[in-house]
C-alpha positions as a Markdown table, in Angstrom:
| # | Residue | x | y | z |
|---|---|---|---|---|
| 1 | Unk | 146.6 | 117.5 | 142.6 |
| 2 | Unk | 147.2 | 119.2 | 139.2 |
| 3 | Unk | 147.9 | 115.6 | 137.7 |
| 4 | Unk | 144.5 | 115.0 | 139.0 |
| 5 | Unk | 143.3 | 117.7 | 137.6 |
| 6 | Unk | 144.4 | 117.2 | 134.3 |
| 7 | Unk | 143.3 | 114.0 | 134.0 |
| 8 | Unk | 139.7 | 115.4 | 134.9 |
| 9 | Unk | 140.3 | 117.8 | 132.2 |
| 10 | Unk | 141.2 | 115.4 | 129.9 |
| 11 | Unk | 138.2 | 112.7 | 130.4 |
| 12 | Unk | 135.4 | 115.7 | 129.8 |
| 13 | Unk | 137.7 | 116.8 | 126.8 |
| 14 | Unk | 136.7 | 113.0 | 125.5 |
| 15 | Unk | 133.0 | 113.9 | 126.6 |
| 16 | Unk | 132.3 | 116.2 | 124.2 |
| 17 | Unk | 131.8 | 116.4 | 120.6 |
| 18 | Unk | 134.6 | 117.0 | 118.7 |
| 19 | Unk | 135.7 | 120.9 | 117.9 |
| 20 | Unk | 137.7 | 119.5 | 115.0 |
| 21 | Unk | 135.5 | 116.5 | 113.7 |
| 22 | Unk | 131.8 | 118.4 | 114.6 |
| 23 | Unk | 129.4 | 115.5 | 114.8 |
| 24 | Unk | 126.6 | 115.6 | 112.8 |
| 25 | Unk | 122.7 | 114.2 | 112.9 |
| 26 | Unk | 121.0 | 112.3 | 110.2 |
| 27 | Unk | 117.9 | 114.1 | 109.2 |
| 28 | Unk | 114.6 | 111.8 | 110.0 |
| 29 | Unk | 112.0 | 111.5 | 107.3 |
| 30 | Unk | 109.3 | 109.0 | 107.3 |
| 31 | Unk | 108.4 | 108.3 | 103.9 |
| 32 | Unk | 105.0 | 105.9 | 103.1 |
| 33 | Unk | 104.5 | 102.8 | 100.3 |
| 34 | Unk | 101.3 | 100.6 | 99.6 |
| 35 | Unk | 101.1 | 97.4 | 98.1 |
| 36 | Unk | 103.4 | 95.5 | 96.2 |
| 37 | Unk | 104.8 | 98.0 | 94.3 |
| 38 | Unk | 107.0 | 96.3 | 91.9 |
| 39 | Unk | 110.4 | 98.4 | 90.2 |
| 40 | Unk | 109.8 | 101.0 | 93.3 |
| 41 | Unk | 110.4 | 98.3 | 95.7 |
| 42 | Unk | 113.2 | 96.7 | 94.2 |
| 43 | Unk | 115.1 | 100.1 | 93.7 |
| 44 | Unk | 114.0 | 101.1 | 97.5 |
| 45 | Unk | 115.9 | 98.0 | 98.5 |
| 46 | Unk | 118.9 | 99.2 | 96.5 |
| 47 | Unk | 119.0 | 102.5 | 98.2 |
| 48 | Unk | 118.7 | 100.7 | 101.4 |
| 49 | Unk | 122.0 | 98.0 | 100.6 |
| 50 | Unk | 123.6 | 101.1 | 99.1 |
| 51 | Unk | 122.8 | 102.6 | 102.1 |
| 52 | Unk | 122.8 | 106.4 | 100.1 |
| 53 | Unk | 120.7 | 107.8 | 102.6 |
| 54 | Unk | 122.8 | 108.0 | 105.0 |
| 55 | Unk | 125.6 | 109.1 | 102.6 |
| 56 | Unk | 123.0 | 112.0 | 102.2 |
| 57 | Unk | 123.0 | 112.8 | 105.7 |
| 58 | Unk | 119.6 | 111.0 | 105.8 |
| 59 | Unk | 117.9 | 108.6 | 108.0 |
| 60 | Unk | 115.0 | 107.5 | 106.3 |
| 61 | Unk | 112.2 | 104.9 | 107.3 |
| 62 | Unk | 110.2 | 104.0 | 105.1 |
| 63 | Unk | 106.6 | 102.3 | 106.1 |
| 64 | Unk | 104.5 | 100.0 | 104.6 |
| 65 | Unk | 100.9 | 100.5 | 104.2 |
| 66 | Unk | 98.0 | 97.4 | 102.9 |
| 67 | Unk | 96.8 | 99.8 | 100.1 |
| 68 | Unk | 96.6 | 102.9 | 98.8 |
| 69 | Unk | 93.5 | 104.0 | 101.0 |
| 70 | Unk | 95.1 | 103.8 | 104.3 |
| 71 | Unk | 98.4 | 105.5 | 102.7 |
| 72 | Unk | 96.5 | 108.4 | 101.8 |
| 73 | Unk | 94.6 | 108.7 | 105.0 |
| 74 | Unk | 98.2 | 108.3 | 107.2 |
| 75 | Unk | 99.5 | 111.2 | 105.0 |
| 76 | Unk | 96.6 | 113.4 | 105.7 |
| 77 | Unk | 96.8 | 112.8 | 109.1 |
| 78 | Unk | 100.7 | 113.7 | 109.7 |
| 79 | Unk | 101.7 | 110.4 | 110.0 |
| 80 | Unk | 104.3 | 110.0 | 107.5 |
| 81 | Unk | 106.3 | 113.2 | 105.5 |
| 82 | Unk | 105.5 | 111.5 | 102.5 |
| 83 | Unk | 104.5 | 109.0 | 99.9 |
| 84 | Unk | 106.2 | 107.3 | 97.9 |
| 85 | Unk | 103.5 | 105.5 | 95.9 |
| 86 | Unk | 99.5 | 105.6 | 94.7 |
| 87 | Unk | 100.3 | 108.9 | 92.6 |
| 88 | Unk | 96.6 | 108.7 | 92.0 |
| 89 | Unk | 95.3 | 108.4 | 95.0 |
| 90 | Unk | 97.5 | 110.7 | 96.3 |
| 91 | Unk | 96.1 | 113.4 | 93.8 |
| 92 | Unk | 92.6 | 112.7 | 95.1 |
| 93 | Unk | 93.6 | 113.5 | 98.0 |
| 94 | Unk | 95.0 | 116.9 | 97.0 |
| 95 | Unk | 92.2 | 117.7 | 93.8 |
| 96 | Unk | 89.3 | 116.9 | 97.0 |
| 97 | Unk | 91.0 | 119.7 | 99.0 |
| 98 | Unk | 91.7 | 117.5 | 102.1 |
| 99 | Unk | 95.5 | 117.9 | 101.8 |
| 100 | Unk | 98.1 | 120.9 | 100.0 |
| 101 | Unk | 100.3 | 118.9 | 98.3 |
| 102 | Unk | 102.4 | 118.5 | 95.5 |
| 103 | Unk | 103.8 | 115.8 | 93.2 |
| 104 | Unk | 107.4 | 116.0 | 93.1 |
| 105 | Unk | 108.7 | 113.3 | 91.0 |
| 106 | Unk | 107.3 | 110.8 | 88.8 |
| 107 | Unk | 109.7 | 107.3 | 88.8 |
| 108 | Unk | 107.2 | 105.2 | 87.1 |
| 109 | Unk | 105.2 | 107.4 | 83.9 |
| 110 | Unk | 103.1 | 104.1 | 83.0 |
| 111 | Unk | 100.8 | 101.6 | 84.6 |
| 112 | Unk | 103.3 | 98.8 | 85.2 |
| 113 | Unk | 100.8 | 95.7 | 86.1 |
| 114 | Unk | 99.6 | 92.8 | 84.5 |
| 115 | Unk | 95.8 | 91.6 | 84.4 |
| 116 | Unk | 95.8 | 88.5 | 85.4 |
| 117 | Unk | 92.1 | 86.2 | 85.4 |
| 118 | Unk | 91.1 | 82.6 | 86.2 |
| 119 | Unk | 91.7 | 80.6 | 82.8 |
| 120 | Unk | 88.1 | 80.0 | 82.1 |
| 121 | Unk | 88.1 | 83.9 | 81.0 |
| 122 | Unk | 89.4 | 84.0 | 77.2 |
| 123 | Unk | 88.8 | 87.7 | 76.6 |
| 124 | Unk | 87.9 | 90.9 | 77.6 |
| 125 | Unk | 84.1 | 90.5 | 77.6 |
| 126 | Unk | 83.9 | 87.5 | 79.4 |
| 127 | Unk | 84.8 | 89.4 | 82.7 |
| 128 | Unk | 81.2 | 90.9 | 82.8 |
| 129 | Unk | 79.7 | 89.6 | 85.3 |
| 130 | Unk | 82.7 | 88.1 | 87.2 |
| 131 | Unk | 84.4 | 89.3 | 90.7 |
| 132 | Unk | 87.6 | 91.5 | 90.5 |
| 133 | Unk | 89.4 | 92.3 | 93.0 |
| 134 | Unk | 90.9 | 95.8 | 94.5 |
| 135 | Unk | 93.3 | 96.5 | 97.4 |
| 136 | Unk | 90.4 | 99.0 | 98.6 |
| 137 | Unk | 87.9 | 101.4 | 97.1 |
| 138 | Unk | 89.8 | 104.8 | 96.4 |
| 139 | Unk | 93.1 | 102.8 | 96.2 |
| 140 | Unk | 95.4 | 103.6 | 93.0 |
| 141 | Unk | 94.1 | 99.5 | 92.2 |
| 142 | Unk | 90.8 | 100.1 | 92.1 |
| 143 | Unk | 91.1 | 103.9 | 89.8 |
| 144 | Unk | 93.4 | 101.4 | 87.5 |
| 145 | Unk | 91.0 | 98.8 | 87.2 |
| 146 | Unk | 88.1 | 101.1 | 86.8 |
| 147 | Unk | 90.5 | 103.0 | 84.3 |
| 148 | Unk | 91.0 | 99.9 | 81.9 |
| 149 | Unk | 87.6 | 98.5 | 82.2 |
| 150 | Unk | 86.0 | 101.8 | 80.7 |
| 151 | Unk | 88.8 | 101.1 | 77.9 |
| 152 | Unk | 86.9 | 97.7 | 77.4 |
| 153 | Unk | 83.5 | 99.5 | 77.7 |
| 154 | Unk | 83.0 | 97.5 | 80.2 |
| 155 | Unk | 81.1 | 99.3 | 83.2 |
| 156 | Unk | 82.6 | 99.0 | 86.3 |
| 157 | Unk | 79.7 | 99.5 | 88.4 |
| 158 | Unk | 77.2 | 97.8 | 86.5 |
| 159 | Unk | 78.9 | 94.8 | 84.9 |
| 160 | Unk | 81.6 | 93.4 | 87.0 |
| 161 | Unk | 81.4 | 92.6 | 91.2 |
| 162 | Unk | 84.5 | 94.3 | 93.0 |
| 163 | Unk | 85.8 | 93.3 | 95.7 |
| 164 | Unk | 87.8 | 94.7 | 98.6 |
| 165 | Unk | 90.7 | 91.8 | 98.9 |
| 166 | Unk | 93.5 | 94.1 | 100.2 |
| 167 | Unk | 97.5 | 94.0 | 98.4 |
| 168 | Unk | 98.4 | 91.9 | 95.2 |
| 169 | Unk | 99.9 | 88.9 | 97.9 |
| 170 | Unk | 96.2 | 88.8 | 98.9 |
| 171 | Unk | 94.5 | 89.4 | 95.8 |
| 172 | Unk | 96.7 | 86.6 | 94.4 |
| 173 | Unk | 95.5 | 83.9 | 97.1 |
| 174 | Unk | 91.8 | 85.0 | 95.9 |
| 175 | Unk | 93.0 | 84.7 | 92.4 |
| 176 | Unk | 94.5 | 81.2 | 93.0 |
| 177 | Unk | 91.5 | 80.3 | 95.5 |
| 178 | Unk | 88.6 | 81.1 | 92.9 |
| 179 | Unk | 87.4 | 83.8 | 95.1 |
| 180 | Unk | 87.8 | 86.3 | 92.3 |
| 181 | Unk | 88.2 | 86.0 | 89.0 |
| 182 | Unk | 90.9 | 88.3 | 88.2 |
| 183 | Unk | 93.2 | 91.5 | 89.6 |
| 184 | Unk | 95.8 | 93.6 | 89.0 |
| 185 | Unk | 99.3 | 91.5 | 89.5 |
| 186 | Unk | 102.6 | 93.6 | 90.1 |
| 187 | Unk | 105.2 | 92.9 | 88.2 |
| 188 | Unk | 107.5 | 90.8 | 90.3 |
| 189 | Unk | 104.6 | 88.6 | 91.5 |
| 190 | Unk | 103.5 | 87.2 | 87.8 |
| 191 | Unk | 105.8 | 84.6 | 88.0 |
| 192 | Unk | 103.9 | 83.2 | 91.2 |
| 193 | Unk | 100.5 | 83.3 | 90.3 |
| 194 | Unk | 101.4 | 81.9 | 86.5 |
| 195 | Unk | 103.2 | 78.9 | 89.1 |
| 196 | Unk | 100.2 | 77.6 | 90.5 |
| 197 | Unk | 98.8 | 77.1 | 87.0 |
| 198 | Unk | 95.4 | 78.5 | 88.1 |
| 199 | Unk | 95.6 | 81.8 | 86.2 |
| 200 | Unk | 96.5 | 83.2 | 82.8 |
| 201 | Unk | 97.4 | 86.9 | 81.8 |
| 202 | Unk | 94.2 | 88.9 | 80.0 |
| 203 | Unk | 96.6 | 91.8 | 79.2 |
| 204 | Unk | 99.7 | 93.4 | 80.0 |
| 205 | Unk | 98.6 | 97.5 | 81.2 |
| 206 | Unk | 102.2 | 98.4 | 80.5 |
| 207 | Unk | 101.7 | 98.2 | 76.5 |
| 208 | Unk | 98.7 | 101.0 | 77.1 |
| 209 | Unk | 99.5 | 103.9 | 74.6 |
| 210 | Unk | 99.4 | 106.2 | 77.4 |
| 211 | Unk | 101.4 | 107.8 | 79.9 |
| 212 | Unk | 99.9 | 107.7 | 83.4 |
| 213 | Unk | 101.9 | 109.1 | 86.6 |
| 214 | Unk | 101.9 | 105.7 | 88.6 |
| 215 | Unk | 104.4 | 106.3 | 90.9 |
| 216 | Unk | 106.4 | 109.0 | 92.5 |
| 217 | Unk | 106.8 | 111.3 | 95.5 |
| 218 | Unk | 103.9 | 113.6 | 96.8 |
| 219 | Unk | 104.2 | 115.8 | 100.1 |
| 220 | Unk | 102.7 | 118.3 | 101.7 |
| 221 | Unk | 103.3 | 121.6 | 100.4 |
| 222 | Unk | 104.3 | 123.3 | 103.9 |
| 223 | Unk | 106.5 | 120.2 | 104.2 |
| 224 | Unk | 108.4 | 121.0 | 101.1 |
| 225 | Unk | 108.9 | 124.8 | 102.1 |
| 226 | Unk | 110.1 | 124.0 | 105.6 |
| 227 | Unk | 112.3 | 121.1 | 104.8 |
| 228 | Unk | 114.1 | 122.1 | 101.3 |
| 229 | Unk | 117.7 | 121.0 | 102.3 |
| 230 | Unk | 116.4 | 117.7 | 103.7 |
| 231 | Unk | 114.1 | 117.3 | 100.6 |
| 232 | Unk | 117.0 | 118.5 | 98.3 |
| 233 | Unk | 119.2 | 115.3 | 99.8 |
| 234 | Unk | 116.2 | 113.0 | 99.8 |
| 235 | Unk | 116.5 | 113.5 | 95.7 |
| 236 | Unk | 119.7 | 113.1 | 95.0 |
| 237 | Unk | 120.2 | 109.8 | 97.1 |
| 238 | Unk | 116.9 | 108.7 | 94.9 |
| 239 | Unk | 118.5 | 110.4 | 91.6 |
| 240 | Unk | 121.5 | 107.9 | 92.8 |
| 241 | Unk | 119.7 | 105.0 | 93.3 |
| 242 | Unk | 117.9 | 104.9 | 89.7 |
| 243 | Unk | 121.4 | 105.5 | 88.4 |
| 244 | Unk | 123.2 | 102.2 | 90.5 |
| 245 | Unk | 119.4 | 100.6 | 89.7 |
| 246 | Unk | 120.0 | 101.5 | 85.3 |
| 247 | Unk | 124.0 | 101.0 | 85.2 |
| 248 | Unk | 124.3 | 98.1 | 87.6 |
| 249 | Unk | 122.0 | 94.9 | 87.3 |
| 250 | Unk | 124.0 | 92.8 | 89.4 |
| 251 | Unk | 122.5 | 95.4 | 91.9 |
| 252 | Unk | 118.9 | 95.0 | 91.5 |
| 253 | Unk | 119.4 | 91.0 | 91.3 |
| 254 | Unk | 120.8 | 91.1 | 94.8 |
| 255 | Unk | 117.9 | 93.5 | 96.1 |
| 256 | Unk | 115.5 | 90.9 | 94.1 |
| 257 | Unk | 117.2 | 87.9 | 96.1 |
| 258 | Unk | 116.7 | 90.2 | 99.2 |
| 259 | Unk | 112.9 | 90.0 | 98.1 |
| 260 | Unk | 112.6 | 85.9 | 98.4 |
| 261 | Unk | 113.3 | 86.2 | 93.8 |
| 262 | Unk | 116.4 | 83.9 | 93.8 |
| 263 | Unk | 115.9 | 82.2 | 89.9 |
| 264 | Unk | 118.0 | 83.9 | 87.8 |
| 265 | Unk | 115.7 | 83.7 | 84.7 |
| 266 | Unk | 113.0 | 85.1 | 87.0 |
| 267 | Unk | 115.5 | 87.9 | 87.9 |
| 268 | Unk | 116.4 | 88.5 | 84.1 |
| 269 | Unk | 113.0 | 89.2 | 83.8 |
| 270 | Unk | 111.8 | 91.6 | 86.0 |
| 271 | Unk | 115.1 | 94.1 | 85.7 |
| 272 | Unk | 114.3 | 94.0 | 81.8 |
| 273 | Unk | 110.8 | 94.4 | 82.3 |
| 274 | Unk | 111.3 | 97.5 | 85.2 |
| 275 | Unk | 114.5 | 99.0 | 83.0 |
| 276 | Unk | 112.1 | 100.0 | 80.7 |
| 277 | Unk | 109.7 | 101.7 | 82.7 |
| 278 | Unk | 112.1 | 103.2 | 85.9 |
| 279 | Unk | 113.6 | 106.8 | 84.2 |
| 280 | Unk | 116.7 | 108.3 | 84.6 |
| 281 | Unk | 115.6 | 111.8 | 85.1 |
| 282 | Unk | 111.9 | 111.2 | 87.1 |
| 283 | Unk | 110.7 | 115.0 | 86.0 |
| 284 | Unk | 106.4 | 115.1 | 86.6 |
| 285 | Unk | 105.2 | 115.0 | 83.1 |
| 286 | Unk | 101.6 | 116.9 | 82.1 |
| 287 | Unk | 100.2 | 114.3 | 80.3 |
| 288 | Unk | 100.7 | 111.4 | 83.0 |
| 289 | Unk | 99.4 | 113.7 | 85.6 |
| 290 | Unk | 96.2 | 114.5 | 83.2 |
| 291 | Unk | 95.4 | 111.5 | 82.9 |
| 292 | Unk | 95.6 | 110.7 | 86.4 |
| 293 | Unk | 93.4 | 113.4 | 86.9 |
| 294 | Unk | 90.8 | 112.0 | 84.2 |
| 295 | Unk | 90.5 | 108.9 | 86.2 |
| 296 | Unk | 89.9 | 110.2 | 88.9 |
| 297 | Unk | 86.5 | 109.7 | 90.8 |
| 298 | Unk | 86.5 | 113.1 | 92.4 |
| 299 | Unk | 84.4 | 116.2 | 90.5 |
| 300 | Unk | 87.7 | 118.3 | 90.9 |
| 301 | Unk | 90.0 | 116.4 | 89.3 |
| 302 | Unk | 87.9 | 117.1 | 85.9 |
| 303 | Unk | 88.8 | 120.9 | 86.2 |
| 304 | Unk | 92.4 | 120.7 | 88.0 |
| 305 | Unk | 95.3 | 121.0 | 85.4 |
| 306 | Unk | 98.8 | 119.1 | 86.0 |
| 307 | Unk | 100.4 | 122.5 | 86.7 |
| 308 | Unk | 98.0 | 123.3 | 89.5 |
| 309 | Unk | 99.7 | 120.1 | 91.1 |
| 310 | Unk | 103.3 | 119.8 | 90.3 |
| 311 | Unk | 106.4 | 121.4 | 92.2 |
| 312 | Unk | 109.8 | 120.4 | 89.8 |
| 313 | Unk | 111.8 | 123.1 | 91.3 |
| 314 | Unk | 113.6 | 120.9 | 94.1 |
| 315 | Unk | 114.2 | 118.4 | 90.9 |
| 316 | Unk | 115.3 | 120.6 | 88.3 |
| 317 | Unk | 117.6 | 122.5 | 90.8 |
| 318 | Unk | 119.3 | 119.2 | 91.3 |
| 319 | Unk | 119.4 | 118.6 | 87.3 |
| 320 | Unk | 121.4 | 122.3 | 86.4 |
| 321 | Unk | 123.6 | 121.3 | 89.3 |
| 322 | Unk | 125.1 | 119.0 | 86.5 |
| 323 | Unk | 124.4 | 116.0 | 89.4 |
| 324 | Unk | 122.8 | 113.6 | 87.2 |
| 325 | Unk | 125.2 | 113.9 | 84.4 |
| 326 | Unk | 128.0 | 113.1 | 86.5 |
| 327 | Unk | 126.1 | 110.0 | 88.0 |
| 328 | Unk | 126.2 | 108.7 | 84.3 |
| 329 | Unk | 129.6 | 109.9 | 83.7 |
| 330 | Unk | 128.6 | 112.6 | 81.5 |
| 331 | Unk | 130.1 | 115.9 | 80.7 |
| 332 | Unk | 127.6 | 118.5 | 82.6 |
């Protein structure tokens, strides 16, 4: 009977979590991403084969979205903790006063596509009366091409057509169909559309002499107050993945063979082309976020300053921890 007993004993000992080894939950975030978003995707993907969430104590799913509209709308709505992407339209979401919420980081401080039209179109002028084409009205795409036709004084609602043709896979069927005569192309796709030999690049937006805050994290601001340890370890697996993604390009070539991108010249290109734009400390800076704001087709956004929108606390807390530096290998 007591050997019985004690076997008993011993199998709901095995049961239960262990007194000496306490088990321990990932935390669940849903994070949100639109289109095809180029150096962002790639080092998502490295996170992901890293698998530093989870060494964060994370478990983290991240969703795609077809464009910027319907990322903005599932963020207002509760449907995802965060974004990821569409800094812009993300701010017109907040500036409009539909959603409290602040910009946290800033990965990407420059417009990193490519304008790429039907060959027939030499120069800037000759787009005026031709068809472009936008993920969605409202989308980050359509603010950017709105954006860098003004720069052309071209107007975008008087001398061009644009169309709604969804993400830059889509856009790039219209381009190589002659739907359209020319979109925005992220980065990692140019080499596909240049392929079918239907298209030609107008101009390169990354060269613009401007900083504009393209891509980086945006959540609600009750989010951020009730979730600071989770956000705190969401960071630092990111702060960690832009470190692997700078100091190891053997990394971001796998994550771009993950992606379909298996020509190694093609690979070359794109690391080189994102190294230069992904930064090592991803701090929201006033002057992207301004001119964010002054592209912006809401009234607000003409009044709102950067500050009004920007929460670096989280980021900067991380920073004096000496964190990054030791990423690097640097002294803190």
């Amino acid at each position: 009977m007591k050997r019985n007993l004690a076997l008993f004993a011993g199998l709901l000992l095995a049961s239960l979590p262990s007194l000496a080894h306490p088990q321990t939950s990932l935390s669940n975030v849903i994070l949100g991403h639109s289109g095809s978003t180029g150096s962002l995707g790639n080092l998502r993907r490295i996170i992901e084969r890293e698998k530093l969430w989870e060494k964060h104590g994370l478990s983290v799913k991240s969703v795609y979205f077809g464009s910027g509209g319907v990322l903005t709308q599932a963020l207002a709505g509760g449907n995802i903790a965060g974004s990821e992407s569409e800094v812009p339209g993300m701010l017109n979401l907040t500036v409009s006063g539909v959603l409290d919420a602040k910009l946290l980081t800033v990965t990407i401080n420059k417009i990193e596509h490519v304008f790429v039209v039907r060959k027939n179109i030499a120069k800037n002028d000759d787009l005026k009366g031709k068809k472009l084409a936008v993920s969605r009205f409202g989308s980050a795409s359509d603010t950017v091409t709105r954006l860098v036709l003004k720069s052309w004084k071209i107007d975008p609602e008087k001398e061009v057509i644009l169309l709604q043709s969804g993400n830059t896979p889509t856009r790039m069927s219209a381009l190589a169909a002659g739907h359209v005569d020319g979109a925005l192309v992220s980065p990692e796709s140019i080499h596909k559309i240049l392929a079918s030999a239907c298209c030609r690049i107008l101009f390169d937006l990354s060269e613009l002499p401007m900083d504009y805050a393209r891509y980086g994290y945006v959540f609600p601001t009750a989010w951020i107050k009730s979730n600071r340890d989770v956000l705190r370890r969401l960071l630092m697996a990111y702060l960690e993945g832009i470190a692997i993604f700078r100091t190891r390009p053997t990394a971001a070539f796998a994550a771009l063979e993950d992606d379909g991108i298996k020509d190694p010249a093609v690979q070359k290109d794109i690391y080189e082309r994102s190294l230069k734009h992904v930064r090592e400390y991803p701090i929201p800076e006033p002057n992207g976020v301004q001119n964010v704001l002054e592209s912006l087709p809401h009234p607000n956004a003409k009044t709102s300053k950067p500050a009004q929108l920007i929460d670096t606390s989280v980021l900067e807390e991380i920073r004096k921890s000496g964190f990054i530096d030791k990423l690097y290998g640097r002294p803190s």
